[in-house]
N, C-alpha and C positions, 0 to 999 in steps of 0.2 A: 451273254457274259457269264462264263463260270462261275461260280467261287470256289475259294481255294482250297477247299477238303477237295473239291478233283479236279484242284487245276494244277497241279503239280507232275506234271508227265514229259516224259521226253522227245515228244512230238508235239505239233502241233493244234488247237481243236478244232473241229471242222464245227462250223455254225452256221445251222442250214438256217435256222427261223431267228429272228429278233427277237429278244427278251424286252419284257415289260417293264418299265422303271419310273420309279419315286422318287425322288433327290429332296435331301431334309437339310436345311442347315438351320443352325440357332446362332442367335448374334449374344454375346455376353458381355458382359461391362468390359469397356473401353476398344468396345468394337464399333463401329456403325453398321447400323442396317445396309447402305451400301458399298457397304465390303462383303459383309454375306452374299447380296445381292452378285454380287463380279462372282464370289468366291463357285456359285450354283452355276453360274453361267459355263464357266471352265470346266465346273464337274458335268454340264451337258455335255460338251466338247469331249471330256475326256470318254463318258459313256459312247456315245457316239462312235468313238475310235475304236470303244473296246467293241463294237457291233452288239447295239442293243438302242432300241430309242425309249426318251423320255417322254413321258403322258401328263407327268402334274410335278410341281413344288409344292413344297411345306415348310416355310420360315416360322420360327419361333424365339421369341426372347427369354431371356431368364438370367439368372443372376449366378447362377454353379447349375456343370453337367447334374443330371439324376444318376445316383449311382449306382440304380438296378436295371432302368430303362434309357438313362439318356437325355431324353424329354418329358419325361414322367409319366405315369400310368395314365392320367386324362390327355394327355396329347397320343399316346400311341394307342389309343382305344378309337383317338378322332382319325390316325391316322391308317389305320384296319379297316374303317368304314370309308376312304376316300382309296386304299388298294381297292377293293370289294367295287362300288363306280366305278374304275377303269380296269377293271380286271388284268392288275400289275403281279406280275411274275417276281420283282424282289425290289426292295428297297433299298436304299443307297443315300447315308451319310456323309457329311461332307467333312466331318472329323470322326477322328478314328474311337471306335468301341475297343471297351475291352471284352472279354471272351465273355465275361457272364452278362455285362449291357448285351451281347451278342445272342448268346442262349434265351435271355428273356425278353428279349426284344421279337425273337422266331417265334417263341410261344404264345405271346401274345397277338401277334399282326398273320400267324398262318401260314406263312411265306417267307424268302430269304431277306434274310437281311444282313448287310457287308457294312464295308466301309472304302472313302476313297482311296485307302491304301490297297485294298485288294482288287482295286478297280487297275491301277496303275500298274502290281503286278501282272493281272490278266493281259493288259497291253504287252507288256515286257517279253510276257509268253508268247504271246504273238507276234512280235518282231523278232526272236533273236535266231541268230541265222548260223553264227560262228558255234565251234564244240564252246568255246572259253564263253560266249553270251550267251550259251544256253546253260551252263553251267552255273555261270553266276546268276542269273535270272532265276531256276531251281532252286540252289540255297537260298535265296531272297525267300523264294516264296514257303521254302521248309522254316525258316524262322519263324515266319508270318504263322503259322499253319500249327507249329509246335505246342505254344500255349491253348491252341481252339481245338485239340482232337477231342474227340467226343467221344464215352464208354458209354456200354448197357448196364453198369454195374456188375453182377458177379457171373451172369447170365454166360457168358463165352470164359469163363476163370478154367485154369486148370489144376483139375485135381489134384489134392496133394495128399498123403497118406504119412501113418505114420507115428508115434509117441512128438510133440514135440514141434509138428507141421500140419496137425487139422487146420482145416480153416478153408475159405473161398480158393487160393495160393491163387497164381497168377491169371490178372483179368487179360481181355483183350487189349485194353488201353496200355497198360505197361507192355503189352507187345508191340502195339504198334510208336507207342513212345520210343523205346529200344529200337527199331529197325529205322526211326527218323533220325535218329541222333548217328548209326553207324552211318547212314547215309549221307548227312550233312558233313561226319567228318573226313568221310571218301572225297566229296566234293568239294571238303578245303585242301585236304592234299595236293586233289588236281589239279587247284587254284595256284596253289604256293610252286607248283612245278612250270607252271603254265604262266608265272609270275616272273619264276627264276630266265627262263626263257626270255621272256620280253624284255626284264633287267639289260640279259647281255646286247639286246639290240640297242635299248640305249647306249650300250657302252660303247656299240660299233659306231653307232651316232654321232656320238661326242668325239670317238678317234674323228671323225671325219669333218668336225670342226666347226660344222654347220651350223648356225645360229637356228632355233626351235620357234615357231610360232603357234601354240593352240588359239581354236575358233569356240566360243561357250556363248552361251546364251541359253534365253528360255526354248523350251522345246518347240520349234516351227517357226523359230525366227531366220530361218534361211542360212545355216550355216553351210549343209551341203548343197545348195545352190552358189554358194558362193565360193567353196572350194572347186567347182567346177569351171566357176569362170575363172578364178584365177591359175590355176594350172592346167586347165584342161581335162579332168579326168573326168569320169564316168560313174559318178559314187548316186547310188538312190537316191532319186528330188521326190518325194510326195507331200503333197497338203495334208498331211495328218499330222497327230500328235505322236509323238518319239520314232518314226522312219527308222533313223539311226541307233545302233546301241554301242554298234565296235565301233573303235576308232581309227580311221583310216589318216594316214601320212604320207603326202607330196612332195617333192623338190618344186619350190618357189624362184624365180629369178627377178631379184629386185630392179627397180630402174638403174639402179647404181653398176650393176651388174653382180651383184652381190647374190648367193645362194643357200637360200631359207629351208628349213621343211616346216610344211603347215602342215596343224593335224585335227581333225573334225573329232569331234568328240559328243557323245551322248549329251540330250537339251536336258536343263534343266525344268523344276515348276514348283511352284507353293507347295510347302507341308508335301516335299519329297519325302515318297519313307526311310526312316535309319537304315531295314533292311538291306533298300536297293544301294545307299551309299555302304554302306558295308561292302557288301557283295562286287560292290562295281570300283572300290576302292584303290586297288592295283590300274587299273584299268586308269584310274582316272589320275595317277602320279604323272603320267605325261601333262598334265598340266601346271602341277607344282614343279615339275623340274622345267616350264619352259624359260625362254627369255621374254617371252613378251604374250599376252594376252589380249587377243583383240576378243570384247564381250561386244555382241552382235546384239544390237536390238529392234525387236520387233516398229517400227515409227507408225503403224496401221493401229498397233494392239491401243486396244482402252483405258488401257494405267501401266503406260510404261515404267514411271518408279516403282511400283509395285514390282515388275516383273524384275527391274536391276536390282532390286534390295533382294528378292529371292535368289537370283543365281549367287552374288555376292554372300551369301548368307552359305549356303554351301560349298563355294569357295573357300571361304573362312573355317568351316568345316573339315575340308581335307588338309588345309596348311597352304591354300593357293592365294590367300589374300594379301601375301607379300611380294609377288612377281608384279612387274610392272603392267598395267591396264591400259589399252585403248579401245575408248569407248565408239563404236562404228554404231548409225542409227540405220538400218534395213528398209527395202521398200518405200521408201518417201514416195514411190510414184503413185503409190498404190494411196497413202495419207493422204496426199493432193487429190485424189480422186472422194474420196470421203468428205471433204469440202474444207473452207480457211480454219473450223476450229480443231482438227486434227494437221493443217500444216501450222499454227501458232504452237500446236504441243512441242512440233519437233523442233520449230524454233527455239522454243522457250528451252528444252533440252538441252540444244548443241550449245546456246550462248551458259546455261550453268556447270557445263563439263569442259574444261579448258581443254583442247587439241581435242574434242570430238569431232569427227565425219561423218557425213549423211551420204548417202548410195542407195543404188539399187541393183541388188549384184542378176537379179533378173534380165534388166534392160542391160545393164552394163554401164550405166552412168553416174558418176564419182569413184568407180574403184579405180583409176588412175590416183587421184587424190586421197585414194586410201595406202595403197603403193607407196604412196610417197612417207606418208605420217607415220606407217612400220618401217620404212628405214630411217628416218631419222630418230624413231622414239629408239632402235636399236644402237644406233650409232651414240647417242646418250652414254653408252655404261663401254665405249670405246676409245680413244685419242686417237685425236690426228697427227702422226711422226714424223718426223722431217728426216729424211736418211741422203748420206752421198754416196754413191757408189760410183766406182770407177767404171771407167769406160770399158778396161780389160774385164768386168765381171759380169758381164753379159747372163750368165746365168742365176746370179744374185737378182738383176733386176727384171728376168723372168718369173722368177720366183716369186718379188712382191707382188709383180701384176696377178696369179695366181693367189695368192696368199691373202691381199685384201685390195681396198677400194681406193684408187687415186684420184686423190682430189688435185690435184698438180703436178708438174713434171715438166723441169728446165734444164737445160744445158747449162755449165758451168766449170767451163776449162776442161781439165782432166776428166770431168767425173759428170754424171746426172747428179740432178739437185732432188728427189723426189718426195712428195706431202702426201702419205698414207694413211688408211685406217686401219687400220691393226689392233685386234684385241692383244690381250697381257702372251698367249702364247707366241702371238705373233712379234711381238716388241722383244718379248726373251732370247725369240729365233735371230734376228736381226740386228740386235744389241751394237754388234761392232760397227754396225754400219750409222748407226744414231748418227746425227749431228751434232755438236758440242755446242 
């Protein structure tokens, strides 16, 4: 696992050996120890993903971070002697340091030491495939990186001459400060073009009238497994943490006959960094502007509230906590298999979230039932119209059957009788033909 003084490149890293890893967390008032405990767990996981294995934990209490070391000078003197026993290549925090907890933490323990924000980034690096996710994954990680550059002091400065300019004049650090900052704002620019871009597909979107579904959840709760089975495509399924980073968009065909786009979007996970929501910010407006939000949940994972109050919490973050939610629980087949107190979790779940659904978009069984629950939580913010059309307007009543969903359709002398769904464009189009 890098860190990010050179994990910032526009390739790939190739990582032929495993790095050696520590994982520290401290629990603080109005924590519990077993949330630290979950909290290490995930940061294995997520090490793991970034290709590097862990050797030991280090839990520790305390009442306020140290704010030179973190955990204070006798814990990280305990913790230099337990790197030194397993001879760990870098250390790894489960909350985020600041640059100088960071510097003083190196000098003390001999070896690197990060946080799980730059762990997260590493991954990010390593997934992103698209120019726009490798762009936004870069400026992530130049944020990240900006406050932690490191100088020699005056040792690399350039000469300056002169009445009026003796002195060290410019270090190496305000060089390499300067060339971070041109480049991060290269990379907003391309962002903001690359923004404007995607802007106008929504807008082709919207012409096209199609009702929006994004897929969220925590990261590895099965979303692109689940976009596959329900439209058929072909999007990367792997068992790791963040697979996915672009967002990929489907044509959906409802039971109604009704035609959706779903669109798979980056997982989310605990103590996300601002960073990556920054950066991935544009990216992630497909979810604020959809109609309907189906949040996928892990039903195997170990504290699934835990994991819905995270995504929800960065939903709230972008502006998405106002578009409508159905909540879908993942994998039950897999909970069932873990024994009766992981299928009572999911019980217990479905029964405290009204209109929740349980599946497994692996097997295939409940997504009919989930089919169902997105068109009708859709059909929610539509009306059913009642329209007559004459017999002679044969292409009027072409029109509705394209236009939206019939719920009914009778004969009635001169004319059809017909009971649609029609959103507000669609009632504006049709006006005359309303029933009184």
């Amino acid at each position: 696992m890098t860190p990010p003084e050179s994990a910032f490149t526009d390739t790939l890293i190739s990582r032929t050996v495993r790095e050696r890893i520590v994982v520290v967390g401290v629990t603080f008032p109005g924590a519990t120890a077993a949330a630290t405990e979950a909290g290490l767990d995930e940061l294995a996981l997520l090490v793991d993903t970034a290709g590097a294995d862990v050797l030991a934990r280090i839990v520790q209490r305390r009442t306020a971070p140290d704010p030179a070391t973190y955990v204070g000078r006798g814990k990280a003197d305990e913790l230099r002697a337990i790197c030194l026993e397993v001879d760990a290549d870098t250390v790894v925090f489960d909350d985020d340091l600041s640059p100088a907890q960071q510097r003083n933490l190196e000098a003390i323990l001999g070896r690197t030491a990060i946080d799980r924000t730059a762990v997260i980034l590493d991954i990010f690096a390593q997934n992103a495939r698209t120019p726009e996710g490798r762009a936004q994954v870069e400026l992530a990680l130049l944020r990240y990186r900006l406050p932690r550059l490191r100088g020699r002091g005056t040792s690399f400065s350039q000469q300056a001459g002169g009445i009026g300019t003796r002195g060290p004049g410019e270090t190496q650090l305000e060089v390499d400060r300067r060339r971070l900052v041109r480049r991060m704002t290269r990379l907003e620019s391309d962002l903001r073009q690359l923004d404007r871009t995607r802007r106008t597909q929504r807008k082709g979107r919207a012409r096209s009238r199609h009702r929006t579904v994004s897929l969220v959840g925590y990261t590895n709760a099965g979303k692109s497994t689940l976009l596959n089975r329900l439209c058929g495509s072909d999007v990367l399924v792997e068992n790791r943490l963040f697979s996915t980073l672009d967002p990929r968009t489907r044509q959906l065909v409802l039971p109604g006959g009704e035609t959706v786009l779903v669109t798979d979007t980056v997982g989310f996970v605990r103590k996300l960094p601002h960073q990556v929501v920054e950066a991935f910010r544009s990216t992630l407006e497909v979810v604020r502007e959809s109609d309907l939000i189906v949040h996928l949940v892990d039903g195997s994972a170990p504290d699934l509230e835990g994991q819905i109050d995270a995504v929800r919490t960065v939903l709230a973050e972008i502006g998405a906590d106002v578009v409508p939610e159905l909540l879908a629980v993942n994998k039950v087949d897999a909970a069932a298999a873990l024994g009766p107190e992981a299928e009572e979790e999911v019980t217990r779940l479905l029964a405290e979230h009204t209109g929740a659904v349980a599946l497994s978009a692996r097997s295939g069984s409940g997504v009919e039932g989930l089919l169902t629950a997105v068109g009708d939580r859709l059909r929610v913010a539509d009306r059913v119209v009642e329209l007559v059309i004459p017999w002679a307007r044969g292409d009027v009543l072409a029109a509705v059957h394209r236009e939206g969903e019939i719920v009914r359709e009778d004969a009635a002398g001169d004319a059809t009788r017909v009971h649609v769904v029609l959103d507000e464009v669609g009632r504006a189009r049709f006006r005359e033909f309303v029933a009184s």
